[in-house]
C-alpha positions as CSV (number, residue, x, y, z in Angstrom):
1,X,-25.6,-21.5,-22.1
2,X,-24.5,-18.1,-21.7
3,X,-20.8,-17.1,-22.3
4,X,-18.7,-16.4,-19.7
5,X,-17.4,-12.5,-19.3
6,X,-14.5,-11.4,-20.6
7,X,-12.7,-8.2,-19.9
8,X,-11.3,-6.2,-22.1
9,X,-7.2,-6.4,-21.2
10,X,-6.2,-2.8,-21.3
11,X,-3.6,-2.9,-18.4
12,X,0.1,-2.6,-19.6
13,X,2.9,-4.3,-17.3
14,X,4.0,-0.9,-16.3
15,X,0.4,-0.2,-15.2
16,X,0.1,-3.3,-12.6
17,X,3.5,-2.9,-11.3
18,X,3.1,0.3,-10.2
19,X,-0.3,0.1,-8.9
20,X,1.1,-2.6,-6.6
21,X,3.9,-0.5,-5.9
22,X,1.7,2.5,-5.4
23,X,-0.8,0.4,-3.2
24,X,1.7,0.0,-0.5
25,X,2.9,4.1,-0.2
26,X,-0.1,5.7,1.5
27,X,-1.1,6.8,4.6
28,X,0.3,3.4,6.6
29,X,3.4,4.8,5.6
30,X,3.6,8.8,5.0
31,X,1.2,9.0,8.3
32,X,1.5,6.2,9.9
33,X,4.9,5.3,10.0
34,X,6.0,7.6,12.8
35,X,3.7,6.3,15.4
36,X,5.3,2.9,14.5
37,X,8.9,4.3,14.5
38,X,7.3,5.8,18.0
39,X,6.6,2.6,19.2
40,X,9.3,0.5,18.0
41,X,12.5,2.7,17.5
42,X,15.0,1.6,15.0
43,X,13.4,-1.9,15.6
44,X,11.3,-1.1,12.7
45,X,13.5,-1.5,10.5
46,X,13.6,-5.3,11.1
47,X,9.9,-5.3,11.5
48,X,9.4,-3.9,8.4
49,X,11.8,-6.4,6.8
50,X,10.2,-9.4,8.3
51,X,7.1,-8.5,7.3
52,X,8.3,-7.8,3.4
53,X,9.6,-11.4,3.4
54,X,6.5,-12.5,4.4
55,X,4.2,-10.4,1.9
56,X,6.8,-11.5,-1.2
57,X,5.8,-14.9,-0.4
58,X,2.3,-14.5,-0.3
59,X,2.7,-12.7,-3.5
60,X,4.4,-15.2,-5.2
61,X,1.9,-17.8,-4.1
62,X,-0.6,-15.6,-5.5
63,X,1.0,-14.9,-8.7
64,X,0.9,-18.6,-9.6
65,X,-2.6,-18.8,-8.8
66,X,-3.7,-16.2,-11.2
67,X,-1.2,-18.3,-13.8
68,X,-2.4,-21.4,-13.2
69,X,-5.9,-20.3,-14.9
70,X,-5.8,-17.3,-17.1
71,X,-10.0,-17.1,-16.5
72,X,-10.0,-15.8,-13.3
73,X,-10.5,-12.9,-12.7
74,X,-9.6,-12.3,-9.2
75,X,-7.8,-14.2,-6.5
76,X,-11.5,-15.1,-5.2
77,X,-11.9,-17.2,-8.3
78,X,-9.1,-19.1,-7.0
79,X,-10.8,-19.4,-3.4
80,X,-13.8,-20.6,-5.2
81,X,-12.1,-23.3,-7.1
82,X,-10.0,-24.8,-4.2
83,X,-12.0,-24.0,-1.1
84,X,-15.6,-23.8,-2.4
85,X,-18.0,-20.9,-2.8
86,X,-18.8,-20.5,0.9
87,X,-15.5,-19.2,1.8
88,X,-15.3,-17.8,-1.4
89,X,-18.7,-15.6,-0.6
90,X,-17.0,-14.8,2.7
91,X,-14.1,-13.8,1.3
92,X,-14.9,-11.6,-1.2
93,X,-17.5,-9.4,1.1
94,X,-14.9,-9.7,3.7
95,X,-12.2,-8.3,1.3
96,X,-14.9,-5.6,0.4
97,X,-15.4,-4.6,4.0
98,X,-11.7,-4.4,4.7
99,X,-11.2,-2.1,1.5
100,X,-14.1,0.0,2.9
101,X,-12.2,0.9,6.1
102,X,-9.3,1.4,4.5
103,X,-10.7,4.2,2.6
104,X,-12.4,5.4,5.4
105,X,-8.6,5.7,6.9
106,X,-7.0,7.1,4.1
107,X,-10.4,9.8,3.9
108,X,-9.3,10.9,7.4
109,X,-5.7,11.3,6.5
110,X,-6.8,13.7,4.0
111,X,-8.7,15.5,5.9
112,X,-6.1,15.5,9.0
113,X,-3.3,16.6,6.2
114,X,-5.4,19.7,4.9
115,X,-6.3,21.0,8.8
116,X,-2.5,21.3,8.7
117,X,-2.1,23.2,6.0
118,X,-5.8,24.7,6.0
119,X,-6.8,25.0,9.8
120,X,-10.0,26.6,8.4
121,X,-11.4,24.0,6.2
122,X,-13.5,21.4,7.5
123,X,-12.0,18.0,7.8
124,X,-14.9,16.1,6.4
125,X,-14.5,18.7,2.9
126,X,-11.3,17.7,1.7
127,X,-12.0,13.4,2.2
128,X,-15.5,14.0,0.4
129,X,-14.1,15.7,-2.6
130,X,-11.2,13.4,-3.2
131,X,-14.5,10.3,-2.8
132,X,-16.3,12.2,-6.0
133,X,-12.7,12.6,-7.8
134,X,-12.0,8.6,-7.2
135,X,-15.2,7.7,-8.1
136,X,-15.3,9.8,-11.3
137,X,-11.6,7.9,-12.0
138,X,-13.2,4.5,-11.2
139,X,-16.3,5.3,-13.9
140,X,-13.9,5.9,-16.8
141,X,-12.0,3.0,-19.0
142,X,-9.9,0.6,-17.3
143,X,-7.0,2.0,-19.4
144,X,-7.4,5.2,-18.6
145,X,-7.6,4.4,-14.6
146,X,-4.3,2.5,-15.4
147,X,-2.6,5.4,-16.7
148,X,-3.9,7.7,-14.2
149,X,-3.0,5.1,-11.3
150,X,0.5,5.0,-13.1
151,X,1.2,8.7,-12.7
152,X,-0.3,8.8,-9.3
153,X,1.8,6.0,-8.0
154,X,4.6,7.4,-9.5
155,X,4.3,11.0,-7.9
156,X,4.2,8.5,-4.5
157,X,7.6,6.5,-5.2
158,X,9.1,9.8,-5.9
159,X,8.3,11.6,-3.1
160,X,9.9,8.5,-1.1
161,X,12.5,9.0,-3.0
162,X,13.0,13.1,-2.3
163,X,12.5,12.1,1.3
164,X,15.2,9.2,1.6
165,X,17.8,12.1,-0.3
166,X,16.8,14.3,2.3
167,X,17.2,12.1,5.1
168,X,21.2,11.5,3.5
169,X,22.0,14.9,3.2
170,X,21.0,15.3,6.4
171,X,22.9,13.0,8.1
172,X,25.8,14.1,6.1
173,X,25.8,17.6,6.9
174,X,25.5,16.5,10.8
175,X,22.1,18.5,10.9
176,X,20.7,19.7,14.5
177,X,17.6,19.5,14.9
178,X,15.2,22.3,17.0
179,X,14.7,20.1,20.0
180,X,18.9,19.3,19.8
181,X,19.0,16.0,18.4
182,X,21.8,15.0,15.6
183,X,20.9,13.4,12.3
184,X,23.1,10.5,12.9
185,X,23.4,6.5,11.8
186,X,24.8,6.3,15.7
187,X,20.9,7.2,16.7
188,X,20.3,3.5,15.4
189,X,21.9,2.3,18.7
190,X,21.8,5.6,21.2
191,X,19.0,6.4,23.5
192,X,18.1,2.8,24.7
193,X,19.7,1.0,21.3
194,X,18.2,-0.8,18.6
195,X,15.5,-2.2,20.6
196,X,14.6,1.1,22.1
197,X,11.4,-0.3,23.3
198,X,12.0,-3.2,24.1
199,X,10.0,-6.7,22.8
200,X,6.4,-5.4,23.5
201,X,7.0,-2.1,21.5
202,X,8.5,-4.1,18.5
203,X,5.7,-6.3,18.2
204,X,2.6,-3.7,18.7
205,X,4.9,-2.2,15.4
206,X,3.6,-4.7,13.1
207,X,-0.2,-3.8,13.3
208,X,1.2,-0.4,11.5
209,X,3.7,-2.1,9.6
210,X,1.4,-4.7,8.1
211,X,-1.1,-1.8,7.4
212,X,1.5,0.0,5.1
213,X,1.6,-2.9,2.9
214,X,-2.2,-3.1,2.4
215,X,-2.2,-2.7,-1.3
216,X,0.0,-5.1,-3.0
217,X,-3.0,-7.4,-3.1
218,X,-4.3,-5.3,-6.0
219,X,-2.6,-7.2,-8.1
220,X,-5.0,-10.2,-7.9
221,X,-7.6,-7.7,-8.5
222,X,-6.3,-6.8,-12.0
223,X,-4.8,-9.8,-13.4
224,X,-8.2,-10.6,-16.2
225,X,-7.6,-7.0,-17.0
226,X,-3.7,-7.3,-17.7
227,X,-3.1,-7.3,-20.9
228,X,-0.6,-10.2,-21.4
229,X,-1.0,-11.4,-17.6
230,X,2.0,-14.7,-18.5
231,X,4.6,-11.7,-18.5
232,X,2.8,-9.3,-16.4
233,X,2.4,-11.1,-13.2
234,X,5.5,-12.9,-13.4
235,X,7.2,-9.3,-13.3
């Protein structure tokens, strides 16, 4: 009988955590946040709280999955085991087609962010360049990937970071904006009020907000390559 495949266990804790961390900052939220915010007004706040709640359970769930049998190596193991290996053939090719478009999306955003910059550059130049970079990342050792996906996601968390500090100062130092508008915590509940909207534009929010936390799944992805997965998917 042949053995079963193993993989090699090169991903630290820090890698993991901040590739689910990193999974969720993309374009969902750099780009697509502000048609959401368009949509649903200070509303998505709460809409993107509701739907953290619900992703941290679904992560948890998942989590103890992945513990319960240190062999699998991806949540579609898990499928296979408890639903069969019909839904887990439709799932994993289903997972794969999602992934596809989502790359597809994020390809565009790249492409939109450099005609901003770069009016004179092609869209489709900038998406197929960063394709051959990721796929030359995704060719090398799964600990180098993790490191590299480390720094990455970092540079991302950051970023929020800058922008959140910004956002502060802002408020603090009363700024006007072009069009007139005040940097304000009062805009929460002026200009129609928290539910700016009303209920249809708060729940068309959630197809964006749902998007921005496509990602955090990764983590079921990389468990067999954790390196001690009983303390790194607990954390």
């Amino acid at each position: 009988m042949a053995e079963k495949q193993e993989f090699t266990r090169k991903l630290k804790s820090r890698h993991i955590q901040l590739m689910a961390l990193g999974g969720t900052i993309g374009t969902g939220l750099f780009l697509g946040s502000g048609k959401a915010i368009h949509a649903a007004g200070p509303a998505i706040l709460l809409a993107y709280l509701i739907t953290g709640i619900i992703c941290f359970g679904i992560m948890r769930a998942l989590g103890e999955l992945l513990l319960s049998d240190l062999h699998y190596h991806s949540f579609m193991d898990a499928i296979r085991d408890y639903l069969g290996n019909r839904v887990s053939f439709v799932m994993g090719w289903a997972y794969w087609v999602c992934w596809l478009a989502l790359a597809m999306a994020e390809v565009t955003a790249i492409g939109l962010y450099f005609q901003l910059w770069f009016p004179q550059v092609p869209q489709w130049l900038p998406g197929l360049v960063t394709l051959l970079i990721l796929l030359g990342l995704n060719l090398m050792t799964v600990s180098t990937f993790g490191e590299l996906e480390f720094w990455f996601a970092l540079i991302k968390i950051l970023a929020i970071v800058i922008l959140i500090a910004v956002g502060v100062i802002l408020v603090l130092l009363n700024f006007h904006s072009a069009s007139g508008y005040l940097a304000t915590p009062a805009n929460l509940v002026n200009d129609g009020g928290f539910f700016a909207t009303g209920t249809k534009g708060f729940m068309l929010s959630f197809q964006m907000v749902v998007f921005a936390f496509v990602g955090i799944e990764m983590v079921g992805v990389t468990a067999a390559e954790a390196e001690n997965p009983k303390v790194v998917i607990p954390k």
